[in-house]
C-alpha positions in Angstrom: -19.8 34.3 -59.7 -16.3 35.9 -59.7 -13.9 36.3 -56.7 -14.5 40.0 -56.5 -18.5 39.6 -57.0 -18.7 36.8 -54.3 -16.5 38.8 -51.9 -18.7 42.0 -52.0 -22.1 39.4 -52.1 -20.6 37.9 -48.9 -19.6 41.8 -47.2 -23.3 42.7 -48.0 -25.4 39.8 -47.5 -25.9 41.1 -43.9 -27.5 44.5 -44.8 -29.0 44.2 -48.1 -32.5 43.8 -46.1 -31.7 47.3 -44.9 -31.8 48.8 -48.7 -34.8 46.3 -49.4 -36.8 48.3 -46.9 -35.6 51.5 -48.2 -36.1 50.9 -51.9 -39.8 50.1 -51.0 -40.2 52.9 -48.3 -39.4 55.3 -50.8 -42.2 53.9 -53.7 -44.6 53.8 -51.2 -44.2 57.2 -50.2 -43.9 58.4 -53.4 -47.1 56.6 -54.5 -48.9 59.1 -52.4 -47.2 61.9 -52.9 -46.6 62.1 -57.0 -50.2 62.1 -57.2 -50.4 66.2 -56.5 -47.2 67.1 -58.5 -47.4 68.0 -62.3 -44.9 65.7 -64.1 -42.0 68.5 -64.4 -42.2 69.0 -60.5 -41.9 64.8 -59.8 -39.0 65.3 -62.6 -37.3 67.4 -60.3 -38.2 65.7 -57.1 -37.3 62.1 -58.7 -33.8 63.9 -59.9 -32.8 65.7 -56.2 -33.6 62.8 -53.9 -30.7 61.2 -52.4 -31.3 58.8 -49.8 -27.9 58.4 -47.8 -29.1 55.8 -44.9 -27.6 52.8 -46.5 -24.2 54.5 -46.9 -24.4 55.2 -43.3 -24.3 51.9 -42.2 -21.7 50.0 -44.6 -18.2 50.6 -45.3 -16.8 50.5 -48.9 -14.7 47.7 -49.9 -11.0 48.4 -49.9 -11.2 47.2 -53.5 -13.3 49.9 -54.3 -12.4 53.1 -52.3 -8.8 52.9 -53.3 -9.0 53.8 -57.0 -7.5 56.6 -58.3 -10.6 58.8 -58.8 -10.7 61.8 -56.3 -14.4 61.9 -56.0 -17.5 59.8 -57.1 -21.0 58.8 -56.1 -23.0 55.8 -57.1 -27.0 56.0 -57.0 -30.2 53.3 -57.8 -32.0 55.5 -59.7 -35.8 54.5 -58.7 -35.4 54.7 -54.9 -32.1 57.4 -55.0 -30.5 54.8 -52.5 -26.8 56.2 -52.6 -24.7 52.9 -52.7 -21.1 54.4 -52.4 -19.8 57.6 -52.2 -16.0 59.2 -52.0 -15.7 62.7 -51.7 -19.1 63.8 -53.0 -19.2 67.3 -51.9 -16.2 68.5 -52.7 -16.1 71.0 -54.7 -14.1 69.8 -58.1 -13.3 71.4 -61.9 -15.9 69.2 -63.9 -14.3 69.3 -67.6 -16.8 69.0 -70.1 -18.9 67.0 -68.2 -19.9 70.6 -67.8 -21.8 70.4 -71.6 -24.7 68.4 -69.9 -25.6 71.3 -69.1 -25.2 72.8 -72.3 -27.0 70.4 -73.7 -30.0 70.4 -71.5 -30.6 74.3 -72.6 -30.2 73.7 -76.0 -33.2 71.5 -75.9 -35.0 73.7 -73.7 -34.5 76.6 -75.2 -33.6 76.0 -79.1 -35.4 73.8 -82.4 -34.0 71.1 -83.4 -34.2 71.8 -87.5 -33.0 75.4 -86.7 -29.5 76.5 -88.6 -26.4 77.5 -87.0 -23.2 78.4 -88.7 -19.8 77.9 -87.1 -18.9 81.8 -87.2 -15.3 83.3 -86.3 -16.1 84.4 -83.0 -17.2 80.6 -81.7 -14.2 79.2 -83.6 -11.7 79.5 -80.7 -10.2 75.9 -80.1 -8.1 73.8 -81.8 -9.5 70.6 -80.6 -12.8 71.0 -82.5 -13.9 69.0 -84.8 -16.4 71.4 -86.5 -14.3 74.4 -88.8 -14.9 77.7 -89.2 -17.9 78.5 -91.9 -19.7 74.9 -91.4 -23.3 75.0 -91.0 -25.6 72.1 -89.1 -29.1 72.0 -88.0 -29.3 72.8 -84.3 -30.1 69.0 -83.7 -26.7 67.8 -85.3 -24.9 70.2 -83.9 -25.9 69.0 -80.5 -25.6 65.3 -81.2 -21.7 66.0 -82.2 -21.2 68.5 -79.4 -21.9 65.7 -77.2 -20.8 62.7 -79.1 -17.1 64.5 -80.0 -17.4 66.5 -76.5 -16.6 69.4 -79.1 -15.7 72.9 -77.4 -16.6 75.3 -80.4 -19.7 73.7 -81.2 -20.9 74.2 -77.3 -20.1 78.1 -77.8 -21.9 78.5 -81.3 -24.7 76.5 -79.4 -24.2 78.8 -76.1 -24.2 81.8 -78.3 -27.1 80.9 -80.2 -29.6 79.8 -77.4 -28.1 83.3 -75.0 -27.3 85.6 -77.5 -23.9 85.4 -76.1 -21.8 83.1 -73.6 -22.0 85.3 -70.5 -26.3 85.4 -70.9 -25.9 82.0 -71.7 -23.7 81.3 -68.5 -26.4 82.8 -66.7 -28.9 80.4 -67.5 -27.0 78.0 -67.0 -26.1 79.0 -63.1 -30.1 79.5 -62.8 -31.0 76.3 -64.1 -28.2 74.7 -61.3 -30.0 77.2 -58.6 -33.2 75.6 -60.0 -31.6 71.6 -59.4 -30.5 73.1 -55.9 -27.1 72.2 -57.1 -25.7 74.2 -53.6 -21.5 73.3 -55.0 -21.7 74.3 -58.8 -21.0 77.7 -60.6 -20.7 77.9 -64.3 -18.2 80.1 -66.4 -18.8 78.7 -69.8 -20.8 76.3 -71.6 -17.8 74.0 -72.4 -15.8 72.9 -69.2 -12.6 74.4 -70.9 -10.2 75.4 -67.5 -11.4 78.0 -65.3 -11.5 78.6 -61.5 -14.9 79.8 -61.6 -16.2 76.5 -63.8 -16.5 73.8 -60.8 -19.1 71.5 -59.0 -19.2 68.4 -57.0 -19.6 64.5 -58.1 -23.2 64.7 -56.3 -24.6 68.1 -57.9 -23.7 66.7 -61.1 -25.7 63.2 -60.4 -28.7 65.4 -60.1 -27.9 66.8 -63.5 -27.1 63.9 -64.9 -30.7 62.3 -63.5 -32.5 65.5 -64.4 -31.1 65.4 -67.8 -31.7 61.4 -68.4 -35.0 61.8 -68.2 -35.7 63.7 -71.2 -36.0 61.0 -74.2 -34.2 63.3 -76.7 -31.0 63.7 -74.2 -31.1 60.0 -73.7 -31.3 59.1 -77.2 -28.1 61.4 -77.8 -25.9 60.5 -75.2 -26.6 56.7 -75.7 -25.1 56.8 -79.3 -22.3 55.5 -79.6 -21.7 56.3 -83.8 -23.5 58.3 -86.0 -23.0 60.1 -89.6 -23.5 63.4 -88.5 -24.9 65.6 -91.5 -23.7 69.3 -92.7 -26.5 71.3 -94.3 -24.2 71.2 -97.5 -24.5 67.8 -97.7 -21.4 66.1 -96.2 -20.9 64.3 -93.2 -18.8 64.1 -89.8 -18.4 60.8 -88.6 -18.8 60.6 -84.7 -17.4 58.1 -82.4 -18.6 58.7 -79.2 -16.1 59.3 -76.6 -17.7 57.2 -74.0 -16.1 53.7 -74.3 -18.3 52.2 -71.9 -21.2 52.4 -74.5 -19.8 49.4 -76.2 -17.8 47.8 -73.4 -19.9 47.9 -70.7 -23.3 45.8 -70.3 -26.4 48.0 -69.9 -24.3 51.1 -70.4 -26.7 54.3 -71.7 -25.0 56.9 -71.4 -23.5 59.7 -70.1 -20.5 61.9 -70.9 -17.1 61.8 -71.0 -14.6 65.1 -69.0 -10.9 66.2 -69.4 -8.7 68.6 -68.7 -5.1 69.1 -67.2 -7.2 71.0 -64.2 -10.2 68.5 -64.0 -8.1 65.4 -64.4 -10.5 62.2 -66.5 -14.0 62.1 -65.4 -16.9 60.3 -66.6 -20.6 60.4 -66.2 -22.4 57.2 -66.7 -25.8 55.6 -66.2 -25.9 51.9 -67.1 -29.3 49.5 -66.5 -29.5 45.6 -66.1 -32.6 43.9 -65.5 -34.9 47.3 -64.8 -32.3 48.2 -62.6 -30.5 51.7 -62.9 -27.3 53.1 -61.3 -26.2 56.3 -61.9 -22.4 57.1 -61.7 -20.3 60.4 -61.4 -16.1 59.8 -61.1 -14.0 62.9 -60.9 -10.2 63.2 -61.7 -9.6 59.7 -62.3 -5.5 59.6 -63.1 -5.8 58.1 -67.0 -8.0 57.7 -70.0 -8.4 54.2 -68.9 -8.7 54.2 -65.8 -11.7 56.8 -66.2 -13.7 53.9 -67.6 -12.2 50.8 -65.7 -12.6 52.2 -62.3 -16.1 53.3 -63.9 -16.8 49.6 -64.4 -15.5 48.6 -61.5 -17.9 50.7 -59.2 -21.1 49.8 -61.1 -20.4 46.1 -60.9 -20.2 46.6 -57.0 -23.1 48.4 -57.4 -25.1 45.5 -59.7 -23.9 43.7 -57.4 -25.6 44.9 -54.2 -28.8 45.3 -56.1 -28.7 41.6 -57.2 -28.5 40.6 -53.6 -31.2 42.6 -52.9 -33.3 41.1 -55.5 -32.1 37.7 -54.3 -33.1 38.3 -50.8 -37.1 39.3 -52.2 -38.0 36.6 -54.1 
């Protein structure tokens, strides 16, 4: 064990009986409740619950609460035990972590082998990596919106699933209604800088949950390369933009945010030993540090949860 991991073992040895009782609190009453709920309303239950008692009664190490990132919140996904928090609920620009979103509605609403052509009117940014006249099967489209974090493919998507961005905008602000995410309003389907486009690191954990738990989402976001095929037969290569995929144990997703307005943000979910945390960091100052201070939080958060497991057997 490292310095760092043996300092925040040691700060937490004396509570981690506290989260022990939570974590099994919280199964037990949902053992007895999930049986009445159809599987899409224990989807959104399992998404929405946050349990802050354990926050309540610990103090973040120094270590950890002075990183650059405005605002984050760190979760154990099976109980919804909220391990850290900075800034939660404020109300923050969300960059293109705001294509989760997107992405979700596209898979609710849309077929994966359906066409879409990258028309004038959704060829807007120069950033893109899809060109004006390309054509993709709804399914590739979506894997390289969210691979390449690509702003014209999440209008031609947006467009195609509403019929046009502002219907689509408005499904998307009913959807966040539907999450009971109180903080978040949506202006476009791409997190491209607007006033009107924000939401807060704990409204977008319950997205990211919500959105985790479909298999197709999970499977997209937790590529980390693919080929991505045109329907004239060539081929995009896609690097994902989420480093932690390949430099961070356990790491499975989630999605990558910038902007000049939003500053570096990164949603990530990561699992070790059938343990999952789920991570939102807003406005981080670099590229780098986006992912390192991303790293650094969920190792304080493996961390605790080893303790725990420690302390039960």
């Amino acid at each position: 064990m490292n310095r760092t991991k043996k300092y925040i073992f040691l700060q937490h040895v004396g509570i981690v009986v506290m989260l022990a009782s939570l974590v099994v609190s919280c199964g037990l009453r949902g053992a007895s409740e999930s049986e009445s709920l159809s599987e899409e309303e224990l989807r959104l239950k399992r998404a929405c619950h946050l349990d802050s008692t354990f926050l309540s009664t610990t103090n973040i190490p120094d270590s950890i609460d002075n990183l650059s990132a405005e605002a984050w919140i760190l979760v154990e996904d099976s109980s919804g035990v909220i391990i850290g928090a900075k800034n939660a609920d404020k109300r923050m620009y969300m960059a293109s972590l705001t294509k989760m979103m997107t992405c979700l509605l596209t898979l609710e609403g849309g077929k994966m082998n359906d066409s879409i052509e990258i028309t004038e009117d959704v060829f807007l940014a120069k950033d893109s990596r899809v060109k004006l006249g390309d054509g993709y099967l709804l399914g590739d489209l979506l894997r390289e919106m969210m691979m390449q974090s690509d702003n014209d493919a999440a209008t031609a998507l947006a467009k195609y699933i509403g019929g046009n961005v502002e219907s689509f905008c408005t499904l998307m602000n009913s959807k966040a209604t539907y999450l009971s995410m109180d903080s978040t309003h949506f202006a476009n389907p791409n997190g491209l800088p607007n006033d009107s486009n924000y939401s807060s690191a704990r409204d977008l954990l319950i997205l990211s949950r919500y959105c985790m738990s479909d298999s197709v989402f999970a499977e997209i976001v937790g590529t980390s390369f693919m080929d991505i095929p045109l329907t004239d037969g060539r081929h995009l290569p896609c690097q994902n933009t989420n480093l932690l995929l390949t430099n961070y144990e356990g790491c499975i997703g989630v999605k990558t945010g910038y902007t000049r307005q939003a500053g570096y943000c990164l949603a990530s979910a990561a699992e070790r030993n059938n343990k999952k945390l789920f991570l939102i960091l807003l406005n981080s100052r670099s590229q780098s540090s986006r992912f390192t201070e991303s790293a650094t939080i969920l190792d304080y958060g493996f961390c605790v949860v080893d303790s725990l497991n420690r302390r039960k057997r």
